[in-house]
C-alpha positions in Angstrom: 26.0 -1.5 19.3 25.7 -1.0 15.6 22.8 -3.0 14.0 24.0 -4.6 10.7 21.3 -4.2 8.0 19.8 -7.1 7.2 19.7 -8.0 3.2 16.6 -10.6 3.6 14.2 -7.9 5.7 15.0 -5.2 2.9 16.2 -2.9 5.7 17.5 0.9 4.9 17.1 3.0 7.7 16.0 6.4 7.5 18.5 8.8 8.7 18.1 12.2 7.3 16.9 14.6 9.9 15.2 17.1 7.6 13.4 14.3 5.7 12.2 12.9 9.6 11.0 15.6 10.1 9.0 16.6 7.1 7.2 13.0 6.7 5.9 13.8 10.6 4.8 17.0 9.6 2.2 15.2 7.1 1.4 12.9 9.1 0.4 15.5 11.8 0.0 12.6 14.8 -2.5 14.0 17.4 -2.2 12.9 20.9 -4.9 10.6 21.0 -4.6 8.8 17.6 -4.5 5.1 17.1 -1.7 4.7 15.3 0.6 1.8 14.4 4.0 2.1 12.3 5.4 -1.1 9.9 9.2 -1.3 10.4 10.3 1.1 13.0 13.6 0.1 12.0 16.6 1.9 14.3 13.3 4.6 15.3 13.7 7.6 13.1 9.8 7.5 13.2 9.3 6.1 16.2 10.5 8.6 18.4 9.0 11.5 17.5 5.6 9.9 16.7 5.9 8.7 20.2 6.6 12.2 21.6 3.7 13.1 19.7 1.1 10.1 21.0 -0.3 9.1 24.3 0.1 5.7 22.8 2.1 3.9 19.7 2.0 0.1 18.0 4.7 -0.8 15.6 5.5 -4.0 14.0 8.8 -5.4 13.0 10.0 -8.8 12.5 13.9 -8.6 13.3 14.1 -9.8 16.4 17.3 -8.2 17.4 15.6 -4.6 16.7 12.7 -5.9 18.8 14.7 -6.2 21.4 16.1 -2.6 21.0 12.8 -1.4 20.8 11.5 -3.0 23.8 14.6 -1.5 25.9 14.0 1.8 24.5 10.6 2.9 24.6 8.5 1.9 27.8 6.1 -0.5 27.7 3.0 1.8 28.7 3.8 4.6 25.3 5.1 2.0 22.7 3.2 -1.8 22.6 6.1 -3.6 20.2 4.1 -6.5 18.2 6.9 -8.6 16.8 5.9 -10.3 13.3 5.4 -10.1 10.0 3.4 -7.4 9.0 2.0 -9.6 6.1 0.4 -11.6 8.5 -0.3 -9.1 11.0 -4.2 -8.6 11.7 -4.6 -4.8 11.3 -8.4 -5.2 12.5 -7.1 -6.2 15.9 -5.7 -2.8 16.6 -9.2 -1.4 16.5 -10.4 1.6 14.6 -9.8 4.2 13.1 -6.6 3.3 12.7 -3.5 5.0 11.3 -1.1 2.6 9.6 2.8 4.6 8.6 5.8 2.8 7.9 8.7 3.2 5.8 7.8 -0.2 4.1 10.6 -2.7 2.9 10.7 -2.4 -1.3 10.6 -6.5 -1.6 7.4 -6.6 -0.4 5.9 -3.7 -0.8 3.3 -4.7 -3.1 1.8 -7.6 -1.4 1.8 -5.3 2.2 0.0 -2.9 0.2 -3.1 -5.8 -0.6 -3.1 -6.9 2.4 -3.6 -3.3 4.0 -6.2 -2.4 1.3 -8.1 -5.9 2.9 -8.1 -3.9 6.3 -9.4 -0.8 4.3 -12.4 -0.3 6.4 -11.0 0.0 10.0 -8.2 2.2 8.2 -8.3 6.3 8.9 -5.2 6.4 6.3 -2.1 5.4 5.6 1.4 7.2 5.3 3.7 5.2 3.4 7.2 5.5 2.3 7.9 3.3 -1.0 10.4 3.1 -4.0 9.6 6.2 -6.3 8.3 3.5 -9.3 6.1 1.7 -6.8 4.3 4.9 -6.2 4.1 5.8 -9.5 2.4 2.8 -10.8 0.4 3.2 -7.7 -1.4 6.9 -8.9 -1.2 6.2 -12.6 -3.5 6.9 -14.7 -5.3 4.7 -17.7 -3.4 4.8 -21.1 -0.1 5.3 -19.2 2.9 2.9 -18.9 2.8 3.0 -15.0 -0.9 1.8 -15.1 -2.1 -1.7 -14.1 -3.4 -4.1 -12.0 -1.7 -2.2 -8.3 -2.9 1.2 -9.8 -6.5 -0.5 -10.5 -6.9 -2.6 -7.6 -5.8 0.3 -4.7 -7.7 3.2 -6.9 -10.9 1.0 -6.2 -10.3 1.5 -2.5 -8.2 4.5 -1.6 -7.4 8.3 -2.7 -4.1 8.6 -3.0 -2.0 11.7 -3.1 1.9 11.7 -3.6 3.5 13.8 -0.7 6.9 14.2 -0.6 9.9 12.4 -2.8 13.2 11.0 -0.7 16.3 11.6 -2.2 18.5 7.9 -1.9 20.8 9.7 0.2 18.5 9.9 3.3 19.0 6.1 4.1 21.8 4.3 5.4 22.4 2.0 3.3 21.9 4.3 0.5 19.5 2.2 -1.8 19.7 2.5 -5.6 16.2 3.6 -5.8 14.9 7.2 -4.8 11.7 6.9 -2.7 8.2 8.6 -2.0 5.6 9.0 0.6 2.4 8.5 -0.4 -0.8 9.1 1.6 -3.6 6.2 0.6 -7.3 7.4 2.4 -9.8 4.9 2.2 -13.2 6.2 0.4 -16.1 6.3 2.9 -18.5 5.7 -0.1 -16.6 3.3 -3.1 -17.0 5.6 -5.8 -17.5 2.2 -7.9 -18.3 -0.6 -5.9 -18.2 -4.4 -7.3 -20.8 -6.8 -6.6 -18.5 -9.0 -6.0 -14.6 -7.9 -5.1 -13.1 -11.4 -5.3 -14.3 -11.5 -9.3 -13.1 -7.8 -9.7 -9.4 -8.9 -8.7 -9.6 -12.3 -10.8 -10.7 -10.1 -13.6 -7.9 -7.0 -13.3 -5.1 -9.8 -12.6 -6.3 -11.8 -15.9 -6.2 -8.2 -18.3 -2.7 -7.5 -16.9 -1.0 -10.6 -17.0 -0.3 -10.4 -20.5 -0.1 -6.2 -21.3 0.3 -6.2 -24.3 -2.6 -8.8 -25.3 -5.8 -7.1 -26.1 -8.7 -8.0 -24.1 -10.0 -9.9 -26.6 -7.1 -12.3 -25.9 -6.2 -11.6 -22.6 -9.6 -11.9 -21.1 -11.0 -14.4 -23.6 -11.9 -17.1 -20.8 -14.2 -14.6 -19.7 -15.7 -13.0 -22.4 -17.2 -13.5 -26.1 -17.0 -10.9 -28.8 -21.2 -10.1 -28.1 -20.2 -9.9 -24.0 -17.6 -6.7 -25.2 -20.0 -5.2 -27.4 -23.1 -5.5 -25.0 -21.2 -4.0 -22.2 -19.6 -1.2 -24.7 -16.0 -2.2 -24.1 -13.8 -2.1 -27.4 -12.2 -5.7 -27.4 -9.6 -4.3 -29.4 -7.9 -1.9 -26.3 -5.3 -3.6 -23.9 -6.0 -3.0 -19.9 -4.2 -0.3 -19.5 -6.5 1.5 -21.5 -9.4 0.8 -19.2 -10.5 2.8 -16.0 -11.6 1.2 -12.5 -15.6 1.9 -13.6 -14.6 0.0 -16.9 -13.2 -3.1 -15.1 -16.0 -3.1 -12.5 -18.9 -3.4 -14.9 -16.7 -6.0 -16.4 -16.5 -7.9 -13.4 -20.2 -7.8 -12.2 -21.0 -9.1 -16.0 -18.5 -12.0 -15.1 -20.0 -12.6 -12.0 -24.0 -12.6 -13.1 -22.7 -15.0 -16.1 -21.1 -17.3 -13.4 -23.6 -16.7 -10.6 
Protein backbone atom coordinates (compact mmCIF):
# COMPACT_ATOMS: atom_id res chain seq x y z
CA UNK A 1 0.00 0.00 0.00
CA UNK A 2 0.79 3.59 -0.69
CA UNK A 3 2.32 5.43 2.39
CA UNK A 4 0.69 8.99 2.71
CA UNK A 5 3.29 11.60 3.49
CA UNK A 6 3.08 12.71 6.65
CA UNK A 7 2.98 16.81 7.04
CA UNK A 8 4.15 16.78 10.85
CA UNK A 9 7.50 14.35 10.20
CA UNK A 10 8.44 16.82 7.18
CA UNK A 11 8.46 13.70 4.98
CA UNK A 12 9.54 13.95 0.99
CA UNK A 13 10.74 10.95 -0.28
CA UNK A 14 13.58 10.65 -2.48
CA UNK A 15 12.65 9.16 -5.74
CA UNK A 16 14.86 10.12 -8.45
CA UNK A 17 17.00 7.19 -9.48
CA UNK A 18 19.91 9.23 -10.95
CA UNK A 19 20.05 11.42 -7.86
CA UNK A 20 20.09 7.78 -5.57
CA UNK A 21 22.53 6.90 -7.13
CA UNK A 22 24.90 9.79 -7.18
CA UNK A 23 24.57 10.65 -3.31
CA UNK A 24 25.83 6.66 -2.83
CA UNK A 25 28.51 7.21 -4.95
CA UNK A 26 29.86 9.94 -2.33
CA UNK A 27 29.19 8.30 0.25
CA UNK A 28 31.23 5.23 -1.08
CA UNK A 29 29.80 2.68 1.88
CA UNK A 30 32.43 -0.07 2.32
CA UNK A 31 31.35 -3.38 3.52
CA UNK A 32 32.37 -3.21 6.83
CA UNK A 33 31.40 0.45 7.77
CA UNK A 34 29.38 1.38 10.78
CA UNK A 35 26.95 3.23 9.45
CA UNK A 36 23.51 4.47 10.44
CA UNK A 37 20.93 6.48 8.13
CA UNK A 38 18.21 9.27 9.73
CA UNK A 39 14.87 8.85 7.94
CA UNK A 40 15.09 5.91 5.69
CA UNK A 41 11.85 7.09 4.54
CA UNK A 42 10.18 4.59 1.68
CA UNK A 43 14.26 3.23 1.30
CA UNK A 44 15.70 5.01 -1.60
CA UNK A 45 18.92 4.94 0.54
CA UNK A 46 18.37 2.15 2.38
CA UNK A 47 18.52 -0.37 -0.12
CA UNK A 48 21.45 0.14 -1.76
CA UNK A 49 23.45 1.10 1.30
CA UNK A 50 22.37 -2.18 2.54
CA UNK A 51 23.58 -4.08 -0.62
CA UNK A 52 26.59 -2.30 0.03
CA UNK A 53 27.05 -3.14 4.06
CA UNK A 54 27.50 -6.27 6.00
CA UNK A 55 25.45 -4.39 8.47
CA UNK A 56 23.04 -1.00 8.47
CA UNK A 57 21.17 1.18 11.48
CA UNK A 58 18.59 3.61 10.55
CA UNK A 59 16.27 5.62 12.60
CA UNK A 60 12.83 6.76 11.88
CA UNK A 61 10.08 7.75 13.98
CA UNK A 62 6.84 6.91 11.83
CA UNK A 63 5.79 3.97 13.03
CA UNK A 64 3.93 2.79 10.09
CA UNK A 65 7.27 3.07 7.92
CA UNK A 66 8.89 1.13 10.77
CA UNK A 67 6.82 -1.46 10.27
CA UNK A 68 7.69 -1.49 6.49
CA UNK A 69 11.13 -1.47 7.22
CA UNK A 70 11.09 -4.21 9.64
CA UNK A 71 9.19 -6.48 6.90
CA UNK A 72 11.55 -5.55 4.30
CA UNK A 73 14.98 -5.82 5.27
CA UNK A 74 15.99 -8.83 7.65
CA UNK A 75 16.72 -8.43 10.90
CA UNK A 76 20.49 -9.67 10.73
CA UNK A 77 21.52 -6.71 7.65
CA UNK A 78 19.20 -3.78 8.78
CA UNK A 79 18.81 -3.17 12.97
CA UNK A 80 15.57 -0.52 12.57
CA UNK A 81 15.81 1.79 15.85
CA UNK A 82 12.45 3.50 16.03
CA UNK A 83 12.55 7.20 17.55
CA UNK A 84 13.35 10.38 17.33
CA UNK A 85 16.58 11.05 16.06
CA UNK A 86 16.78 14.26 18.33
CA UNK A 87 16.90 12.06 21.12
CA UNK A 88 18.63 9.31 19.63
CA UNK A 89 22.16 8.57 21.40
CA UNK A 90 24.55 8.41 18.45
CA UNK A 91 27.44 7.27 21.02
CA UNK A 92 25.60 4.06 21.48
CA UNK A 93 26.15 2.89 17.97
CA UNK A 94 29.90 2.83 18.71
CA UNK A 95 32.66 4.35 16.64
CA UNK A 96 33.61 5.46 13.96
CA UNK A 97 30.48 6.04 12.99
CA UNK A 98 28.89 7.11 9.65
CA UNK A 99 25.74 9.12 10.19
CA UNK A 100 23.60 9.83 6.28
CA UNK A 101 20.17 10.79 6.11
CA UNK A 102 18.04 12.78 3.93
CA UNK A 103 17.07 15.00 7.09
CA UNK A 104 13.48 16.43 7.54
CA UNK A 105 13.91 20.54 6.73
CA UNK A 106 11.80 21.40 10.17
CA UNK A 107 14.30 20.23 12.11
CA UNK A 108 17.14 20.31 10.42
CA UNK A 109 19.01 22.72 12.45
CA UNK A 110 18.53 21.37 15.91
CA UNK A 111 19.47 17.54 14.36
CA UNK A 112 22.47 19.20 13.13
CA UNK A 113 23.53 20.36 17.16
CA UNK A 114 22.79 17.54 18.42
CA UNK A 115 24.97 15.44 15.81
CA UNK A 116 27.84 18.09 16.24
CA UNK A 117 27.48 16.94 20.36
CA UNK A 118 28.30 13.28 19.00
CA UNK A 119 31.19 14.87 16.94
CA UNK A 120 33.79 12.77 18.39
CA UNK A 121 32.61 9.13 17.78
CA UNK A 122 31.54 10.61 14.23
CA UNK A 123 33.81 9.35 10.98
CA UNK A 124 31.37 11.90 8.88
CA UNK A 125 28.31 12.77 7.97
CA UNK A 126 26.36 12.82 4.58
CA UNK A 127 23.45 14.96 4.73
CA UNK A 128 20.78 16.00 2.43
CA UNK A 129 19.26 19.54 3.50
CA UNK A 130 17.28 22.50 2.02
CA UNK A 131 19.73 24.38 -0.40
CA UNK A 132 19.65 27.72 2.22
CA UNK A 133 20.30 25.48 5.17
CA UNK A 134 23.50 24.48 3.60
CA UNK A 135 24.40 27.69 2.57
CA UNK A 136 24.28 29.34 5.81
CA UNK A 137 25.98 26.21 6.99
CA UNK A 138 29.58 26.89 4.71
CA UNK A 139 29.22 30.64 4.76
CA UNK A 140 31.70 32.62 5.16
CA UNK A 141 32.26 35.92 7.68
CA UNK A 142 30.93 39.32 6.18
CA UNK A 143 28.26 37.36 4.20
CA UNK A 144 24.43 37.32 4.62
CA UNK A 145 24.34 33.51 4.99
CA UNK A 146 26.86 33.77 8.01
CA UNK A 147 25.84 33.22 11.67
CA UNK A 148 25.48 31.40 14.59
CA UNK A 149 24.87 27.53 12.51
CA UNK A 150 27.84 28.57 10.20
CA UNK A 151 29.94 29.48 13.51
CA UNK A 152 29.00 26.90 15.75
CA UNK A 153 29.42 23.64 13.03
CA UNK A 154 32.70 25.43 11.41
CA UNK A 155 34.16 25.03 15.04
CA UNK A 156 33.69 21.29 14.78
CA UNK A 157 33.48 20.01 11.20
CA UNK A 158 34.98 20.62 7.49
CA UNK A 159 32.33 20.85 5.44
CA UNK A 160 32.22 20.54 1.74
CA UNK A 161 29.04 21.06 -0.48
CA UNK A 162 28.58 17.90 -2.74
CA UNK A 163 25.93 17.73 -4.94
CA UNK A 164 22.58 20.14 -5.36
CA UNK A 165 18.92 18.21 -5.72
CA UNK A 166 16.71 19.65 -8.07
CA UNK A 167 12.92 19.76 -6.13
CA UNK A 168 11.78 17.45 -8.63
CA UNK A 169 13.57 14.41 -7.24
CA UNK A 170 11.13 14.10 -4.25
CA UNK A 171 7.69 13.00 -4.06
CA UNK A 172 6.06 15.41 -2.81
CA UNK A 173 7.90 17.91 -4.72
CA UNK A 174 8.98 20.48 -1.90
CA UNK A 175 9.18 24.15 -2.70
CA UNK A 176 12.81 24.28 -1.76
CA UNK A 177 15.76 22.79 -3.91
CA UNK A 178 18.06 20.77 -1.70
CA UNK A 179 21.94 19.83 -1.15
CA UNK A 180 24.09 17.20 0.24
CA UNK A 181 26.63 18.25 2.30
CA UNK A 182 29.51 16.22 3.75
CA UNK A 183 30.36 17.63 7.55
CA UNK A 184 34.01 15.70 8.80
CA UNK A 185 34.76 16.14 12.14
CA UNK A 186 38.45 17.80 12.81
CA UNK A 187 40.75 15.30 14.56
CA UNK A 188 42.67 18.40 16.05
CA UNK A 189 39.92 21.64 16.63
CA UNK A 190 41.70 24.06 14.61
CA UNK A 191 40.49 26.53 17.46
CA UNK A 192 39.51 24.97 20.50
CA UNK A 193 37.50 26.89 23.45
CA UNK A 194 38.33 26.51 26.94
CA UNK A 195 35.11 26.14 27.55
CA UNK A 196 32.35 25.09 24.64
CA UNK A 197 29.27 25.82 26.73
CA UNK A 198 30.50 29.74 26.97
CA UNK A 199 31.50 29.66 23.24
CA UNK A 200 27.75 28.82 22.26
CA UNK A 201 26.22 31.34 24.98
CA UNK A 202 28.53 33.79 23.43
CA UNK A 203 27.87 33.17 19.36
CA UNK A 204 23.93 32.82 20.25
CA UNK A 205 24.05 36.35 22.18
CA UNK A 206 26.12 38.19 18.84
CA UNK A 207 23.40 36.75 16.53
CA UNK A 208 20.39 37.26 18.12
CA UNK A 209 20.08 40.69 17.22
CA UNK A 210 22.23 40.92 13.54
CA UNK A 211 22.10 43.94 12.96
CA UNK A 212 23.29 45.26 16.57
CA UNK A 213 26.92 45.84 16.81
CA UNK A 214 28.72 43.97 19.33
CA UNK A 215 28.93 46.70 21.38
CA UNK A 216 25.19 46.27 21.94
CA UNK A 217 24.58 42.90 21.25
CA UNK A 218 27.23 41.52 23.45
CA UNK A 219 27.20 44.27 25.99
CA UNK A 220 26.33 41.86 29.07
CA UNK A 221 29.47 40.45 28.31
CA UNK A 222 31.81 42.99 27.59
CA UNK A 223 33.01 46.68 28.33
CA UNK A 224 34.48 49.03 25.82
CA UNK A 225 38.36 48.21 27.43
CA UNK A 226 37.36 44.18 27.26
CA UNK A 227 36.97 44.88 22.97
CA UNK A 228 39.97 46.90 22.88
CA UNK A 229 42.27 44.55 25.00
CA UNK A 230 41.28 41.55 23.07
CA UNK A 231 41.57 43.68 19.57
CA UNK A 232 38.00 43.21 18.49
CA UNK A 233 36.46 46.42 16.87
CA UNK A 234 33.16 46.92 19.03
CA UNK A 235 31.84 48.73 16.21
CA UNK A 236 31.50 45.38 13.60
CA UNK A 237 28.28 43.17 13.89
CA UNK A 238 28.80 39.16 14.23
CA UNK A 239 28.79 38.38 11.08
CA UNK A 240 31.80 40.09 10.56
CA UNK A 241 33.66 37.91 13.02
CA UNK A 242 35.48 34.48 12.28
CA UNK A 243 35.30 31.23 14.62
CA UNK A 244 39.13 32.28 16.10
CA UNK A 245 37.51 35.75 16.76
CA UNK A 246 34.49 34.38 18.75
CA UNK A 247 36.65 31.85 20.55
CA UNK A 248 39.15 34.26 22.12
CA UNK A 249 35.96 36.09 22.94
CA UNK A 250 34.57 33.37 24.76
CA UNK A 251 37.67 32.17 26.81
CA UNK A 252 37.89 36.09 27.85
CA UNK A 253 34.16 35.60 29.01
CA UNK A 254 34.92 32.58 30.73
CA UNK A 255 38.34 33.70 32.73
CA UNK A 256 36.20 36.99 33.71
CA UNK A 257 33.36 34.61 35.06
CA UNK A 258 35.63 31.79 36.21
Amino acid sequence: MRHVPRKRFGQNFLTDESVIAAIVAVIAPQSRDLLVEIGPGMGALTRPLARALDHLHVIEIDRDIVARLRAGFPPARVTVHEGDALEFDFNALGTPLRVVGNLPYNISTPLLFHLARHAGTLRDIHAMLQKEVVDRMIAAPSTSEYGRLSVMLQYRFEMERLLEVPAAAFDPVPKVESAVVRLTPFSRLPHPARDEAALGKIVTAAFSQRRKTLRNSLRGYFAAADFERLGVDAGLRAQDLGVADFVRMADAAGRATG
